[in-house]
NUKEBA-930314 format. One record per atom (N, C-alpha, C): x, y, z. Coordinates in steps of 0.05 Angstrom, whole numbers, plus 5000, padded with zeros to 4 digits. Example, Ala and Ser with C-alpha at 12.3 -4.5 7.8 and 13.67 -1.06 7.14 Angstrom:
526448865156
524649105156
526449345156
525749555142
527349795143
525850015157
# end
This chain:
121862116775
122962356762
121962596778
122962786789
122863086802
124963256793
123763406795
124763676785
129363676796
130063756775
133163786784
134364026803
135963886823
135963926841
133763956872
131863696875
129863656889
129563396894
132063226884
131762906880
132062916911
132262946931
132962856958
129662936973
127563046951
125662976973
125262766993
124562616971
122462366994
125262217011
128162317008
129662287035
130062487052
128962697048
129062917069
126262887087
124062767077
121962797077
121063047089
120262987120
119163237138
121963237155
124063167155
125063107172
125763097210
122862957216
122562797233
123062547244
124562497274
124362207274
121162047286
120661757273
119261617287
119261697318
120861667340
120561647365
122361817363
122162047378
124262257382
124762237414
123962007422
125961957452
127661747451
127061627434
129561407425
133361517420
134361447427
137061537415
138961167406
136461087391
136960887370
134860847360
133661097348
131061127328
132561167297
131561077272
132361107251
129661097230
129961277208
128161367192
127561097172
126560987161
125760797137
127660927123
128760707099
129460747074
127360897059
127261027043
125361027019
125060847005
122160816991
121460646985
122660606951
123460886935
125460836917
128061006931
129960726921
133560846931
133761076909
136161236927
137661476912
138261546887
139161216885
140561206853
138261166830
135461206839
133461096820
131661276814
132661606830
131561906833
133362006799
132062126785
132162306776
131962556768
133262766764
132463046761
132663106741
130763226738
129963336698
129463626707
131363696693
131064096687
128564166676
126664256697
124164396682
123564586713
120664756708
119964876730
117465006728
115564936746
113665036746
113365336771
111965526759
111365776779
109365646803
109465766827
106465696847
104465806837
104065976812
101966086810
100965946778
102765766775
101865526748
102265616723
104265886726
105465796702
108865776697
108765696674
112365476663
114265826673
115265666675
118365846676
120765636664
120765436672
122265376649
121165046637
120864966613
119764746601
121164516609
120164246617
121364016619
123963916586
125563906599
128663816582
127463616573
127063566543
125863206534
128863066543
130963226528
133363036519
134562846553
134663066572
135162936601
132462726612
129562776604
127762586607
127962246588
130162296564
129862066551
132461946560
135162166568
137161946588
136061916610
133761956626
132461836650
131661656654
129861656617
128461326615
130961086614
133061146595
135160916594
136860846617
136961046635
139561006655
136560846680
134160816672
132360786702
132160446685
131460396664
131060156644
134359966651
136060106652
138459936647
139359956680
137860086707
137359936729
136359816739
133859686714
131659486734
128059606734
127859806725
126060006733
123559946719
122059786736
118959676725
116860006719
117060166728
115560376725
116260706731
115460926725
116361086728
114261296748
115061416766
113361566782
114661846774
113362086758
113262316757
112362486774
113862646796
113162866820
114663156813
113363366798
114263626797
112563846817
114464056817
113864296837
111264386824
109764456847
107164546842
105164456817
105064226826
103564086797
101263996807
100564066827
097964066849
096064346834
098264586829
096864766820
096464696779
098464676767
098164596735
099564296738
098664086725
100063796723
100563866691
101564056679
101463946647
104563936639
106564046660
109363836653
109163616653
108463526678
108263136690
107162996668
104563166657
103063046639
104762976610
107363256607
108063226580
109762906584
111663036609
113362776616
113162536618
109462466622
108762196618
108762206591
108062266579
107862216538
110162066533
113362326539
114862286527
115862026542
115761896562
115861576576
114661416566
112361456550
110661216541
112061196515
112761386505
113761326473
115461236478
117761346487
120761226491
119960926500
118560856529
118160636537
115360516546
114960396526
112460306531
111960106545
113759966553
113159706570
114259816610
113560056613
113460166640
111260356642
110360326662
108360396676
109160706683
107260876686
107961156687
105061296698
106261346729
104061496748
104461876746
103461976744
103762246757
102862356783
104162496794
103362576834
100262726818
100462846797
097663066800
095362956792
096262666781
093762516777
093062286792
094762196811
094262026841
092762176858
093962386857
092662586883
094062906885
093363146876
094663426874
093863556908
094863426923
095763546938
097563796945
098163966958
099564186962
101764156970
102563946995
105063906997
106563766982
108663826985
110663676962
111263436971
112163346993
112463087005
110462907012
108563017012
105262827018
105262786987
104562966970
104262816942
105162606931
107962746934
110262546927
110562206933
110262286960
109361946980
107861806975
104662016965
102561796960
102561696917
103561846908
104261676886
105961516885
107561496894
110061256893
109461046907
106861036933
105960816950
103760626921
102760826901
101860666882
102460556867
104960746851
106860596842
107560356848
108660366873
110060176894
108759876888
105659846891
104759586899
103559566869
103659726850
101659636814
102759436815
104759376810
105159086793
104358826799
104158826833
102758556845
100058586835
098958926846
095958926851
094658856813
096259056802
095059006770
094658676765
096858496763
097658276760
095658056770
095158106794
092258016817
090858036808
089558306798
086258296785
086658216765
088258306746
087858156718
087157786713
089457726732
088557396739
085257326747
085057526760
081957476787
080557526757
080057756737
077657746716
078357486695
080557306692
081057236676
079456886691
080256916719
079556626724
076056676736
074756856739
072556956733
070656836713
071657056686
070756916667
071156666661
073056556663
072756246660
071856076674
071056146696
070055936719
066156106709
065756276684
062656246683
061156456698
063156726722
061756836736
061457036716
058657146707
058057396701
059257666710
057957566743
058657926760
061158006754
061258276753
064258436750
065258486777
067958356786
068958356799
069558686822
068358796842
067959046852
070859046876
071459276882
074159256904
073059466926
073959396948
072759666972
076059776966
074960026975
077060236981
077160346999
079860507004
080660647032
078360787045
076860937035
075361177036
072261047042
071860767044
069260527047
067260517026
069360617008
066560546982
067660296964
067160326940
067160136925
069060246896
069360046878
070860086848
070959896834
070359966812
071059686783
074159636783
074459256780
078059266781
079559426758
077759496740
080159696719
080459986728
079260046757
080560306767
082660176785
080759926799
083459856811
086059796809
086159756784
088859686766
091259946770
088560196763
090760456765
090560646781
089260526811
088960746828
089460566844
091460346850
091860196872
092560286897
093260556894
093260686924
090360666938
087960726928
086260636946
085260346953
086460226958
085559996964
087859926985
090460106994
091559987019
090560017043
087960097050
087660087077
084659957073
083459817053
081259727044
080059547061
081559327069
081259177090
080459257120
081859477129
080259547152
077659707154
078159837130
075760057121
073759937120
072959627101
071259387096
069659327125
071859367139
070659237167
069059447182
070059707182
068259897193
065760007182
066359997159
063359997147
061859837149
062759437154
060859297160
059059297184
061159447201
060059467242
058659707237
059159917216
056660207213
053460187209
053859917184
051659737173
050259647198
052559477219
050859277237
049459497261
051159687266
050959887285
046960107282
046960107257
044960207243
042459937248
042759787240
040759567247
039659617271
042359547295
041659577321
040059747337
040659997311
039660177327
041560417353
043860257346
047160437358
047660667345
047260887360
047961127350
051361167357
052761187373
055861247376
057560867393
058460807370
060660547375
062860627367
064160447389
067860357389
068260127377
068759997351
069859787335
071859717353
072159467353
075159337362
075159127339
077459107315
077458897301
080358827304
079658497328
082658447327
082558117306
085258197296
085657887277
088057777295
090457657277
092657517282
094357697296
094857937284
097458067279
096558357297
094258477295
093758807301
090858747312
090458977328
088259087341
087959387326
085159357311
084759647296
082159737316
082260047310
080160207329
078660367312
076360427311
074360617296
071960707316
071560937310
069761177324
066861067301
064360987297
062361097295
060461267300
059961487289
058161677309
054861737289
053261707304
050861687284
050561467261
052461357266
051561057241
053061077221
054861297223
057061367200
059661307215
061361137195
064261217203
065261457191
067961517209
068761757208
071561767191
072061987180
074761997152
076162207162
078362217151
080662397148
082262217135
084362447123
087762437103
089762397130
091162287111
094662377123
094962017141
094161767132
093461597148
096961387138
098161267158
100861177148
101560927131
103160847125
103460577114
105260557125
105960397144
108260327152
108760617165
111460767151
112161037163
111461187140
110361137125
109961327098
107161487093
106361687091
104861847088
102261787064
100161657072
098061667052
096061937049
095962087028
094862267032
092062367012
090662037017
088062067008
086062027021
083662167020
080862037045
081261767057
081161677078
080761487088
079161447108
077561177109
075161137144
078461087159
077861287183
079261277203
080261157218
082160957217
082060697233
085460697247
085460737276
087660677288
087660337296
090960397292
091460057286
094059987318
094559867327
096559717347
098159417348
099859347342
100859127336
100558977369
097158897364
097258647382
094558557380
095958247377
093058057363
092957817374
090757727366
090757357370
093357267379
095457257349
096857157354
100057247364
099357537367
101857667381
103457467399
106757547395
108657357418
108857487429
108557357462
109157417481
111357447491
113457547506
116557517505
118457587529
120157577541
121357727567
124157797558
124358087557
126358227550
128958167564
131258307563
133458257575
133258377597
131758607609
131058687631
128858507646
128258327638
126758097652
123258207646
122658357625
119958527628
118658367609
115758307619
114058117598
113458347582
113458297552
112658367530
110358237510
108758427502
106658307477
106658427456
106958337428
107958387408
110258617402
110458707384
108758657362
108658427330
111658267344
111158057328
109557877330
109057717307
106657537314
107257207301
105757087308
106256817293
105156707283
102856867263
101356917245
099456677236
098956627214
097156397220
098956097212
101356137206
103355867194
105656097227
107155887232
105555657254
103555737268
102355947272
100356067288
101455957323
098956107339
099556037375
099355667372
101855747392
102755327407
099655147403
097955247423
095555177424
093954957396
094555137378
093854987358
095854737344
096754677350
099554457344
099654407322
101054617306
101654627286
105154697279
106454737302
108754677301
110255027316
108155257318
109555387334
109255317364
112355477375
112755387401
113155677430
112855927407
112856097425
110156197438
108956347467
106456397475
105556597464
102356657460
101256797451
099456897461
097657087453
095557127465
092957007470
093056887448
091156557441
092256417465
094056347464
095156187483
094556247510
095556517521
095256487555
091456477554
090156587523
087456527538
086256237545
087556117533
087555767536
087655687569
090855817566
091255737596
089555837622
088056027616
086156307632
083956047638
083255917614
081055777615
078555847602
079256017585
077156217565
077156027541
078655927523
077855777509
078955507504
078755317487
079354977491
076654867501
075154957507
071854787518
070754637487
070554797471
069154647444
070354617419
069354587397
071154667369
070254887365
072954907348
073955197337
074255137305
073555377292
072855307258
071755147253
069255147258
067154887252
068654607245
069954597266
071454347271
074154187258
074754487249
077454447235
079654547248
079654617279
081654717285
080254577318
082654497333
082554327364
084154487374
083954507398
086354707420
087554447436
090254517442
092054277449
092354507481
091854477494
091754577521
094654507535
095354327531
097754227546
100654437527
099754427497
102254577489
102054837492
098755007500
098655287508
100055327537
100655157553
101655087582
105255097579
105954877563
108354857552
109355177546
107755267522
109755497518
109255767532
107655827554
107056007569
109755917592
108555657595
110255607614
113755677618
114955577593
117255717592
118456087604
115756297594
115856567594
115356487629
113956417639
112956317668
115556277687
117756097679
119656037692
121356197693
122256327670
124256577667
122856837684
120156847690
119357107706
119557027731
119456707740
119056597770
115156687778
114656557762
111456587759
110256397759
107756327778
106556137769
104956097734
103955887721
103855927698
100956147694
098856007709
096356167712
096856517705
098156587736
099056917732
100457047712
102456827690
103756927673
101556987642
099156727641
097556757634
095957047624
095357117647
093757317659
095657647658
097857607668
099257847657
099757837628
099457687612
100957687583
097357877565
094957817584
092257867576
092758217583
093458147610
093558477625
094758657601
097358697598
098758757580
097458817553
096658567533
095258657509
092458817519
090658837546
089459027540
090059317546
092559327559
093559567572
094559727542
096159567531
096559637498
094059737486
092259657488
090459727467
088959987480
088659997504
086760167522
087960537524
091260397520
092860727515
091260807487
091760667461
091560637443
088460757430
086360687449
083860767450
083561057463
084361047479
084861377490
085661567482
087961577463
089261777440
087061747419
086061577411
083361667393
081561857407
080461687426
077461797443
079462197448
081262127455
081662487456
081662687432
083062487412
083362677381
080362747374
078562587374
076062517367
074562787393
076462767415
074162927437
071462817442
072462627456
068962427452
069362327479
066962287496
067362117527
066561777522
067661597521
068061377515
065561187528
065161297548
063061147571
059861227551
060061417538
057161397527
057261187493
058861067496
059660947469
059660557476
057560487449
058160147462
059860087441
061959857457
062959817434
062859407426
063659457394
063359277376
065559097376
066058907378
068258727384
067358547356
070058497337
069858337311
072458227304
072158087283
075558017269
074957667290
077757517283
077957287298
078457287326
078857597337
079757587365
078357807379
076657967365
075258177388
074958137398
071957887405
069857867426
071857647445
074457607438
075757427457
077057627485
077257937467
079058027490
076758307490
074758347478
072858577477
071158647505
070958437523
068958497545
071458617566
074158607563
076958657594
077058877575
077258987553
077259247543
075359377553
073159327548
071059527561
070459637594
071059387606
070559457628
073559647634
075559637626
077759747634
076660097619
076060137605
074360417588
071660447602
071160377623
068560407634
066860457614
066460247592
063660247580
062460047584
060360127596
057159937596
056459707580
056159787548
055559597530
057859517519
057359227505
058959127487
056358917473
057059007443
054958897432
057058697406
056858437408
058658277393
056958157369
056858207334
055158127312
056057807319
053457657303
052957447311
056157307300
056057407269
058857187266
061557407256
061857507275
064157637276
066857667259
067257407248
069757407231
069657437205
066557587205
065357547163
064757917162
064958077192
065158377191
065858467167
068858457164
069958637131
068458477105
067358207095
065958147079
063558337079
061958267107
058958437097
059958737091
062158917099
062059117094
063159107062
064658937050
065158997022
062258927006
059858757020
057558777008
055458927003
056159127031
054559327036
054659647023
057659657014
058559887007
057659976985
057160256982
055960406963
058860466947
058260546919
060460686900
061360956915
063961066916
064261206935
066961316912
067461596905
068161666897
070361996912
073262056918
073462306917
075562426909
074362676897
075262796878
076863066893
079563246882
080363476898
081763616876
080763866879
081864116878
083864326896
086164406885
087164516907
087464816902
085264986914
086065296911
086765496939
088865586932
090665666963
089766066956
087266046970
085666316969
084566316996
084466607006
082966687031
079566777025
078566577039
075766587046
074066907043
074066957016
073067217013
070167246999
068967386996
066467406965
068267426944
070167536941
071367546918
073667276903
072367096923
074866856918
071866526913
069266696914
067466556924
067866406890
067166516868
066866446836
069166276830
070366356844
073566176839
072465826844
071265876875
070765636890
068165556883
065965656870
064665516854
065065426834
066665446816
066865426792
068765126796
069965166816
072064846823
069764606829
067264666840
066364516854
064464356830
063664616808
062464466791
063764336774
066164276772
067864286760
068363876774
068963886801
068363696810
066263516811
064463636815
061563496821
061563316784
061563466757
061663326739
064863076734
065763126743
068362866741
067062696761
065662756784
064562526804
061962426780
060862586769
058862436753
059962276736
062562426719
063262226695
064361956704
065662006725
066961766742
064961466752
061561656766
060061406774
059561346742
059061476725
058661436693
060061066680
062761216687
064860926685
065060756701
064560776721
063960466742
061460296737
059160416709
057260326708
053560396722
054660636736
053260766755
050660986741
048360956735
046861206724
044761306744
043961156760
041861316794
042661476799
040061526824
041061736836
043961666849
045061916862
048061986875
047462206893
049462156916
049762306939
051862506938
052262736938
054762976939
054463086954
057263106961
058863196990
059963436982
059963726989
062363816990
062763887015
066863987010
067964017033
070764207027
071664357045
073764467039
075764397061
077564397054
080464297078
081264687083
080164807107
080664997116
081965067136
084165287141
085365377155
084965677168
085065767194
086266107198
088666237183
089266347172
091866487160
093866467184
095666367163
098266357181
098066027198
096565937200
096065637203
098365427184
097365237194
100265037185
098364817165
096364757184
094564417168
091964527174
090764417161
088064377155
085564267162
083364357175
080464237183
079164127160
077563917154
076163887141
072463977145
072064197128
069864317137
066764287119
065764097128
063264027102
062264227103
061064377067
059564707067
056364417051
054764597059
052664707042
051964847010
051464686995
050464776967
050265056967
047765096986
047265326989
048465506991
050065567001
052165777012
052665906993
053365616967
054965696944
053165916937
051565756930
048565896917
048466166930
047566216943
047066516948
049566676961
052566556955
054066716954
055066846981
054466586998
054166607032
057566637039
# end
């Protein structure tokens, strides 16, 4: 539901293409179709107050005409509700009464963001996945308790902290990038042991090669991180991702050009090598053929490398290039690290960081397979590989602290006279972060961050700029 005449947001979005050198580039669908947008006559001022009240009677033909299409839940997104949410808020009421058996998010209570299309995006990506994710945990506490385990089941989140599953139930937006986040926090943990002050993560699995910056033993965060093509616009550990893995296919285009992923052949049939019934080459594969692995077992002896079928299906890509198989091997390696090494460099620049003073961490089922031709191709020195590499995102979901964040959005110039405004938000924050560790079970001590997302006037986006207590305090 959004405001009437505004239903074409999240298809207008920013209107940008993906690849704007393509001239056969095309935007994603949205993730809700046209016909499932609603506009309800109401209006909020930018300065938060009503100008005109949400229409119940068009909100209750919203609920029947969205019910009698199918409509498991309802996502509420109104104009400037970043600054007041108390339409969205009315509009969830009147949805729960009318319909109680749908789910009902608000953008100002996912996340009150300023833009209208980042809001928008990141409530409906929660919307989007509740019903699996709710459905999941509820099973996971139910077979829990019955299987006798006490502990309360904890979830990592985007941002590398932690949550009880009954936030996870209704804040399932943080938990889609949880899995990579898990892992960088576990290499921050191992990094800190070591005694590594600035690492390069490489966590490659099946499907992707992810990248993370450590600097001082901390990973590093920012917003605005994608799903697919869609806009997440909550804290997240920083993790650039590239579709090429273990099990990436290898392929030769119609221009005769060897290719590596970004499809993959995941772990059903997974690479030839393992003879399990796929037949296309992989990156597993040409390392077989390289002679890098097939010497011992693999999965404590639950998995054998069939060498002859890593040969077989290289070999095919081999004959179509007029290649011996060895060199086809070896280019299909070249390639996935040439992929990843661009890929590392658009970080190392955003970041402004010289790469060569940085060791990096190779993890997942396929780092330390392709982590030492990465490095030397990045002229770094070290590569430091944890002993059992494919349990990285576990120790980091064990290691993680409760991690909580909270936002205010006030669109004021950096004055003394704007200072009371911005204290008064912070304390205002700081107690919802208390009441919050309160409900996860939390009474210790706690760590607080503040930070403001700051701009120059007349600027477009935003720095994230950690302040000092102090400042507040004496009015700095």
């Amino acid at each position: 539901f959004t405001n009437a005449g505004f239903e074409d947001v999240i298809e207008l979005a920013r209107l940008r293409m993906p690849d704007m050198y393509s001239l056969f580039c095309a935007r994603p669908d949205p993730l809700i179709a046209r016909d499932m947008v609603f506009g309800i006559p109401a209006r909020m001022r930018a300065d938060g107050s009503e100008s005109q009240a949400p229409d119940m009677a068009a909100v209750e033909r919203a609920v029947t005409a969205a019910k009698a299409n199918g409509a498991q839940g309802i996502i509420v997104s109104f104009l400037h509700a970043w600054r007041n949410g108390a339409q969205e808020a009315s509009v969830k009421l009147a949805v729960a009464r009318l319909a109680p058996d749908l789910f009902v998010f608000t953008s100002a209570e996912v996340w009150p963001v300023i833009r209208e299309y980042e809001r928008s995006s990141t409530a409906i990506l929660n919307g989007y996945v509740h019903p699996r994710v709710s459905g999941y945990l509820t099973a996971l506490e139910e077979r829990l308790k019955h299987s006798g385990v006490p502990a309360r089941p904890m979830l990592t989140k985007s941002n590398g902290g932690l949550m009880n599953a009954a936030e996870g139930k209704r804040a399932c937006v943080n938990m889609l990038l949880s899995g990579t986040a898990s892992g960088v926090i576990g290499a921050s943990w191992l990094a800190r042991q070591a005694g590594e002050d600035k690492v390069l993560t490489l966590d490659i699995g099946g499907t992707s090669a992810d990248f993370a910056l450590i600097i001082g033993g901390e990973a590093q965060f920012g917003t605005g991180e994608l799903i697919g093509e869609f806009p997440l616009h909550i804290p997240s550990v920083s993790v650039s991702s590239i579709g090429v893995g273990g099990g990436s296919i290898a392929s030769v285009d119609a221009q005769g050009v060897l290719r590596v992923g970004p499809e993959s052949a995941g772990s059903t049939p997974g690479p030839a090598c393992y003879g399990r019934g796929g037949a296309q080459a992989t990156v597993t594969d040409a390392m077989v053929v390289c002679g890098w692995l097939g010497h011992s077992e693999m999965a404590y002896g639950q998995l054998r490398i069939d060498t002859g079928l890593a040969r077989s299906a290289v070999g095919e890509l081999a004959a179509r290039l007029g290649r011996p198989v060895e060199q086809t091997a070896q280019a299909i390696l070249d390639i996935a690290v040439s992929e990843m090494f661009v890929e590392v460099e658009k970080l190392a620049s955003r970041a402004g960081v010289d790469l060569r003073e940085f060791t990096l961490m190779p993890f997942g089922g396929g780092g330390p397979m392709l982590g030492a031709f990465l490095a030397r191709e990045l002229g770094m020195k070290r590569v430091m590989a944890p002993r059992r590499p494919g349990v990285v995102s576990a120790l980091g979901g064990l290691v993680a602290d409760l991690r909580g964040d909270f936002i205010r959005t006030i669109f004021s110039p950096l004055t003394a006279a704007s200072l009371p405004e911005i204290r008064e938000a912070f304390d205002a924050l700081a107690q919802e972060g208390r009441d919050w560790l309160a409900a996860q079970g939390h009474d210790a001590a706690a760590e607080l961050t503040l930070s403001c997302d700051m701009r120059y006037l007349g600027q477009s986006y935003e720095i994230e700029v950690v302040l000092s207590p102090q400042w507040l305090a004496a009015a700095d």
